[in-house]
C-alpha positions, 0 to 999 in steps of 0.5 A, a space after each residue: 388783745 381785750 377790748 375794754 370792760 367799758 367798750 363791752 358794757 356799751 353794747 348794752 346801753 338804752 335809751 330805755 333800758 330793760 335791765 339793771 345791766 343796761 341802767 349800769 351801762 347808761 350811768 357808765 356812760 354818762 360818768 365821765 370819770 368811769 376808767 373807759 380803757 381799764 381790763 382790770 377787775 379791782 380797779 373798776 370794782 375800787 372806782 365804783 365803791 368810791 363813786 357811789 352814785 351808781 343805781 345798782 348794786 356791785 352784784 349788777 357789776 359782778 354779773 357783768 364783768 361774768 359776761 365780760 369776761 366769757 365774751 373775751 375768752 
């Protein structure tokens, strides 16, 4: 079974993040609506379309979910 794109994105949280990958980890973390146990790529993109207070844009969560998706395959 797949771990959730959520768990996956948490081992690029910072406290001082690097990258956009790890500011979009640190604002997943602290939205405490972000859909934490989805696998589901169109329901994560349509959440955070609607919820737009993340800093970067769709194409930070496209190159996540690209390396999501190699590190469960």
């Amino acid at each position: 079974m797949y771990r959730s794109f959520y768990h996956f994105l948490m081992k690029y949280r910072s406290t001082a993040p690097r990258d956009a990958i790890s500011r979009f980890a640190n604002a997943a973390y602290d939205d405490l609506e972000f859909p934490k146990n989805s696998e589901d790529y169109d329901e994560i993109s349509s959440y955070l379309e609607v919820n737009g207070h993340y800093p970067e844009s769709m194409a930070i969560f496209d190159e996540a979910w690209e390396l999501y998706i190699i590190s469960e395959s």
